[in-house]
LUMVEXPA-38657 format. One record per residue (C-alpha): residue in one letter; x, y, z; residue number from 1. Coordinates in steps of 0.02 Angstrom, whole numbers, plus 32768, in hexadecimal, padded with zeros to 4 digits. Layout:
REM LUMVEXPA-38657
r, x, y, z, k
A, X, Y, Z, NUM
...
//
This chain:
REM LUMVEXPA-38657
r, x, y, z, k
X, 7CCA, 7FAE, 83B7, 1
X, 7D50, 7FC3, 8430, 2
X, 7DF5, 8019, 840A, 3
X, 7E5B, 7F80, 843F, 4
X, 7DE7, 7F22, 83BE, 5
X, 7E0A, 7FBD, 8339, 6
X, 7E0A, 7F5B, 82A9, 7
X, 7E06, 7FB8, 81E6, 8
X, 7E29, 7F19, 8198, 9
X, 7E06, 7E51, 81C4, 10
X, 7E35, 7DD2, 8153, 11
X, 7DEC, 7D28, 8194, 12
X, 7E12, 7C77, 8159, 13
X, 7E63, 7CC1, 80B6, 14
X, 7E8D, 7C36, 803E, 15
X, 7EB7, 7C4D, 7F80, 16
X, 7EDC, 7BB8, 7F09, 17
X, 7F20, 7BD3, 7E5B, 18
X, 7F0D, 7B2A, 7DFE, 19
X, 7F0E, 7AAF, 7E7F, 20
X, 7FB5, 7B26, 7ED3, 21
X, 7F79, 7B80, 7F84, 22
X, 7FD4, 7C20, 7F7F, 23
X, 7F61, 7C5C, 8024, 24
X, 7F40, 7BE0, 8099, 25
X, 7ED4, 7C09, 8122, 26
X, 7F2F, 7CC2, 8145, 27
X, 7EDA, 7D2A, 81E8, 28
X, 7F00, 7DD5, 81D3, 29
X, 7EBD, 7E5C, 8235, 30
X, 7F0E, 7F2C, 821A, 31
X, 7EEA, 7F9D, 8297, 32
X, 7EBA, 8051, 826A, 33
X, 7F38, 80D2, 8263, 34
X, 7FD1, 8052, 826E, 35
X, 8043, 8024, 81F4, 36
X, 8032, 7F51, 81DF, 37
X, 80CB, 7F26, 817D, 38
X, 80B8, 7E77, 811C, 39
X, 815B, 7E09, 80F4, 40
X, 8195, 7D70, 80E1, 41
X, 8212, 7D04, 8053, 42
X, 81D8, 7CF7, 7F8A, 43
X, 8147, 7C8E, 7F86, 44
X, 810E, 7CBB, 802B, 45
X, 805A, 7CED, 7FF6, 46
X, 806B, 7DB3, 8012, 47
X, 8036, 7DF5, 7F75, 48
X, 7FBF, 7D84, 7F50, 49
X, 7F73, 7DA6, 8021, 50
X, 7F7B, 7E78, 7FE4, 51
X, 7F0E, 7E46, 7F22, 52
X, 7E9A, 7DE0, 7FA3, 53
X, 7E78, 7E85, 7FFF, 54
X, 7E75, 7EF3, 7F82, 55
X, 7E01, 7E84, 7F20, 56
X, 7E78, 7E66, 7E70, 57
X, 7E53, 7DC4, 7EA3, 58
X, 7DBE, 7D61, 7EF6, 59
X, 7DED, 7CE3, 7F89, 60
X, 7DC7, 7C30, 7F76, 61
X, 7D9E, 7C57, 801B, 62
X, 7D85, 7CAD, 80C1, 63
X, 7D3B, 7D4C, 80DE, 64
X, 7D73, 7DFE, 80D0, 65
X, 7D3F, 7E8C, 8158, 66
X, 7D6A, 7F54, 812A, 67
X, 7D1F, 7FBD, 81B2, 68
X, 7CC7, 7F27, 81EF, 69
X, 7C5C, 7F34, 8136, 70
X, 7C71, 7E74, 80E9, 71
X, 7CC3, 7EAE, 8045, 72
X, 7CF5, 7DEF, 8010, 73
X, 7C81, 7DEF, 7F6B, 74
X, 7CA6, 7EA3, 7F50, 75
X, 7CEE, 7EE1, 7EA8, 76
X, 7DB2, 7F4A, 7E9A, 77
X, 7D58, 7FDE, 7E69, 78
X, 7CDC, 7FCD, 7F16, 79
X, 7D57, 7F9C, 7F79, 80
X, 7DBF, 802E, 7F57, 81
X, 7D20, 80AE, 7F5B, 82
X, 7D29, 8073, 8018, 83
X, 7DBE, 80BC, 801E, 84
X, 7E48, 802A, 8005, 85
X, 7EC1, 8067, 7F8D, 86
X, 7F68, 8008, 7F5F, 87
X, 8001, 8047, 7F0F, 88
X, 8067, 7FC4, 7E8F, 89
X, 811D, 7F92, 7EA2, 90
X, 8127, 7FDA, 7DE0, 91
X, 811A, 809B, 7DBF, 92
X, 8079, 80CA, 7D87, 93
X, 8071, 8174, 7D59, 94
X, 805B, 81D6, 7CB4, 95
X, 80FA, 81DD, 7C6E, 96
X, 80E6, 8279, 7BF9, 97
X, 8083, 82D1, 7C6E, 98
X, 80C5, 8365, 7CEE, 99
X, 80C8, 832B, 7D9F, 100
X, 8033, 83A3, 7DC3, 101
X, 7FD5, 8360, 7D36, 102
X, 7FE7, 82A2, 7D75, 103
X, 7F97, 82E5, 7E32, 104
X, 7F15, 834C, 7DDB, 105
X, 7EDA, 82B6, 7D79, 106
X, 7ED7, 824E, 7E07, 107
X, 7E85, 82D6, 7E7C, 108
X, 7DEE, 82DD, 7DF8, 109
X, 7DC2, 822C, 7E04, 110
X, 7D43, 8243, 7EAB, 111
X, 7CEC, 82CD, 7E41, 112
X, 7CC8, 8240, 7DC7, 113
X, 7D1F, 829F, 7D46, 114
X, 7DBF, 8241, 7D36, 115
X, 7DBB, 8244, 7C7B, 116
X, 7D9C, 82E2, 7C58, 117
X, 7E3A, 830A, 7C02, 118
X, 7DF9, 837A, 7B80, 119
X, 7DA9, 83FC, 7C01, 120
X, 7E09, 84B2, 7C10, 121
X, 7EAB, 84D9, 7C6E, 122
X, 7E39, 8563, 7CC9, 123
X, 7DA8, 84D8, 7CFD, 124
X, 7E27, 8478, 7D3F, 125
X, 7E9B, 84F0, 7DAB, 126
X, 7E06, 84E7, 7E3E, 127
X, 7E8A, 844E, 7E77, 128
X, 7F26, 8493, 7E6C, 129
X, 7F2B, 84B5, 7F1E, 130
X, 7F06, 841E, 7F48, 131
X, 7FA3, 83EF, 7ECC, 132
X, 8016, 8440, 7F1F, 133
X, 7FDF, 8423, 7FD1, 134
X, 7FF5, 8352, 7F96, 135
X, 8092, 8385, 7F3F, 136
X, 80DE, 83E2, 7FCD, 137
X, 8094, 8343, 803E, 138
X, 8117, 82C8, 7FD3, 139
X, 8189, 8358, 7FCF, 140
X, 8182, 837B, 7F1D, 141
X, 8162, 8421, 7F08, 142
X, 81FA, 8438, 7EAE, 143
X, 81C6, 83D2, 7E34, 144
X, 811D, 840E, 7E0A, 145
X, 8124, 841E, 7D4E, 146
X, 81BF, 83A8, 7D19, 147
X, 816D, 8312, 7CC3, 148
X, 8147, 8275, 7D22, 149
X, 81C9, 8207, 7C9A, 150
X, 825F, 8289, 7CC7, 151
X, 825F, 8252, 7D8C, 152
X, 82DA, 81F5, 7DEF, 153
X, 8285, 8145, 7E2D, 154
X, 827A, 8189, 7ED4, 155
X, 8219, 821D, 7EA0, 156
X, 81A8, 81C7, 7E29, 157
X, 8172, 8169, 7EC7, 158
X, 8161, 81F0, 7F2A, 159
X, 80DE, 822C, 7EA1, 160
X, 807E, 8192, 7EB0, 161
X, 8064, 81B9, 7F59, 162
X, 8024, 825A, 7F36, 163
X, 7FA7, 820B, 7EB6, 164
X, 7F91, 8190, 7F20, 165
X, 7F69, 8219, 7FC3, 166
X, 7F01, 8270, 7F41, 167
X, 7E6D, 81F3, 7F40, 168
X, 7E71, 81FE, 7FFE, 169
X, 7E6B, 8158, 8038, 170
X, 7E52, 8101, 80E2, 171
X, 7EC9, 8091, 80C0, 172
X, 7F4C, 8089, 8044, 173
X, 7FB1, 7FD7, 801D, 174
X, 8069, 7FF3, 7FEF, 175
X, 80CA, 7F6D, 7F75, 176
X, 817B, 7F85, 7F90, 177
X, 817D, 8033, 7FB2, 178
X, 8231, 8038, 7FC1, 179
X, 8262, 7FAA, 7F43, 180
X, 82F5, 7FFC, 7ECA, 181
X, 8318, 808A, 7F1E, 182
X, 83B9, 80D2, 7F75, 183
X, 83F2, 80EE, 8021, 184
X, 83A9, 81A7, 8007, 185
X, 8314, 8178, 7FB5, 186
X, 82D8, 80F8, 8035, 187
X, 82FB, 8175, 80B9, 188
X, 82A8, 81EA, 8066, 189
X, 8203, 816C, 803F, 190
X, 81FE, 8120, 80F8, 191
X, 81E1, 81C7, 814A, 192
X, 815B, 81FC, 80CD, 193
X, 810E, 814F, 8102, 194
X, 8106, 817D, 81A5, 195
X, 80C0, 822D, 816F, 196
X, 802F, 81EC, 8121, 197
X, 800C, 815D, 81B0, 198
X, 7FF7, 81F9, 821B, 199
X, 7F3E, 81E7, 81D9, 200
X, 7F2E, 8152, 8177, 201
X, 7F40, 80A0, 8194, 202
X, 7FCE, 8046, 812C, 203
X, 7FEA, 7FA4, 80FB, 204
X, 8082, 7F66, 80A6, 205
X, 80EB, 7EED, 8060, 206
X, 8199, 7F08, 8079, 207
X, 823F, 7EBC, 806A, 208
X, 82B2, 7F24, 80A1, 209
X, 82AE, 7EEF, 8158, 210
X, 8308, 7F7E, 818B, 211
X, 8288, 7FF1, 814D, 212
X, 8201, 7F6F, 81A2, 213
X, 824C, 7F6F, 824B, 214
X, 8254, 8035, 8250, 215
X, 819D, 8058, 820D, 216
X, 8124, 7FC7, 824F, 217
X, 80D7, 7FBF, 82E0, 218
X, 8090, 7F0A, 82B7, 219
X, 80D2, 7E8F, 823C, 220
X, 8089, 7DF5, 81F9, 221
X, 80F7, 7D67, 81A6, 222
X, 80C0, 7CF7, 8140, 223
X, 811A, 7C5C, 80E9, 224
X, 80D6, 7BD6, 8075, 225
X, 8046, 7C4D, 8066, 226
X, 801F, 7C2F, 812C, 227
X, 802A, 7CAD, 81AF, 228
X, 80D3, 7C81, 821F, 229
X, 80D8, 7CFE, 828C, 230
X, 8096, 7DB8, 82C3, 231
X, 80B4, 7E2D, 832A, 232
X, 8142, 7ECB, 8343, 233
X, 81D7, 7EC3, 82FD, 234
X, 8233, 7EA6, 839C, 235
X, 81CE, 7E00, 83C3, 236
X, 81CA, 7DAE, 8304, 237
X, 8293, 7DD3, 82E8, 238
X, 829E, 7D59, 838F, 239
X, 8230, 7CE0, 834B, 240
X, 828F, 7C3D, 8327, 241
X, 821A, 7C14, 8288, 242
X, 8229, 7CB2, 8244, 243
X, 8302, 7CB5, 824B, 244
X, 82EB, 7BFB, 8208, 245
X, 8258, 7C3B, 816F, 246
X, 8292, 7CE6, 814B, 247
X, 8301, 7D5A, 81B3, 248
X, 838B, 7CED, 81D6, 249
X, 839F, 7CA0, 811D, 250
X, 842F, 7CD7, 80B5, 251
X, 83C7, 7D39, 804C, 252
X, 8360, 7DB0, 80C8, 253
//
C-alpha cells in the first residue's frame, strides 16, 4: 500500500433500503488515515445511516466495507469496534451518578475484559487512575475529576465522552454531532480537542455546523438523497454549484 492510496476505511457500492425506501444509494467512501473526513449534507441526506453502515448497527443491503483493507462487511458492532472503530452518539452517554473519574475508569477497564466488575475494591482498581487523569487532563477535565457526570455543563459532559471514548483507544473514532447544542465557547472549546485527538487518530464525522467543518476537515464528502454529491476540501465543495443549490446555499444551512 502506498501512502497516496492510505486508506483506513473504504466503503464500496454502499446501498441500504428500509422497506422498499433507499436511504444509501450506491455511496463510495474512502477516509484516509490520520485526517479528519467530515460528512454533511441536508436532513435526509443518508449521513447517519452511511456512519451505522460502518460501524455495523446496521448491515448494508449492499456493497462492501474495507477497515485496514480487512473486509469487515458481515462483521458484528462488537467486532467491528474490537478493530478499533469506535463512534460517539449525538446523545450524552455517560453515567449520570457517577464521578467523572469513575465514568473513564469504567470505560478504561473494558480491554482488560473486566468492564463489569463493579463490585471489585477501590484499591484493585486505582492501578488506572493514572491513566484517568492523563485522559482527563487530555479533554481538559482535570478540574473536574470527582464532580458527578449528571452535575456537568453539556459541553463538559461531551468532553467526558471523549475521554471514555479515548479510553478504549481506538484507530478511529466516528463523531455524531460533536458540537450539536453547544455555545460559542463550548464549540471552540470541542473543535480544538478534535484536532488534539486527530493528532493520532483518524476521525470521521458528521457535522452541521459548517463553520466548524470548514475549519477542521481536510476532506469532506456530501451526500444528498442518500447519494454522494460531492467531495473534496472545503475550499473546492463550498464552490460547487450542486452543493450551494443541495445544501450550503439553502436558507437553512
Amino acid at each position: 500500500m502506498t501512502e497516496g492510496d492510505d486508506w483506513i476505511v473504504e466503503a464500496r457500492g454502499l446501498v441500504r433500503r428500509f422497506a422498499g425506501f433507499t436511504a444509501v444509494n450506491k455511496v463510495d467512501l474512502r477516509v484516509r488515515r490520520h485526517t479528519i473526513h467530515a460528512l454533511i449534507g441536508p436532513n435526509g441526506a443518508g449521513k447517519t445511516t452511511t456512519f451505522n453502515l460502518i460501524t455495523k448497527f446496521l448491515a448494508p443491503s449492499e456493497g462492501t466495507i474495507l477497515f485496514n483493507g480487512t473486509d469487515i462487511t458481515r462483521e458484528s458492532a462488537a467486532s467491528v469496534a474490537r478493530r478499533g472503530i469506535v463512534r460517539s452518539f449525538q446523545i450524552s452517554a455517560t453515567f449520570p451518578r457517577m464521578t467523572v473519574a469513575e465514568n473513564v475508569r469504567i470505560a478504561l477497564q473494558r480491554p482488560t475484559g473486566r468492564s463489569y466488575w463493579f463490585w471489585r475494591s477501590e484499591r484493585s482498581l486505582r492501578r488506572l487512575d493514572e491513566r484517568v487523569d492523563e485522559l482527563l487532563a487530555a479533554v481538559g477535565l482535570s478540574d473536574q475529576r470527582d464532580r458527578t457526570a449528571a452535575g456537568l455543563p453539556y459541553g463538559r459532559k461531551r468532553a467526558l465522552e471523549f475521554a471514555t471514548t479515548l479510553a478504549l483507544d481506538p484507530e478511529m473514532m466516528l463523531l455524531d454531532e460533536p458540537t450539536s447544542g453547544l455555545g460559542l465557547e463550548d464549540v471552540e472549546r470541542i473543535s480544538a480537542l478534535i484536532r488534539s485527538i486527530a493528532a493520532q487518530r483518524t476521525i470521521l464525522m458528521v457535522e452541521h455546523n459548517l463553520s466548524v467543518v470548514s475549519r477542521l476537515a481536510d476532506t469532506i464528502t456530501v451526500l444528498a438523497r442518500g447519494q454522494v454529491l460531492a467531495e473534496g476540501p472545503y475550499s473546492e465543495i463550498s464552490r460547487d454549484p450542486r452543493v450551494l443549490e443541495a445544501y450550503i446555499g439553502s436558507p437553512d444551512a
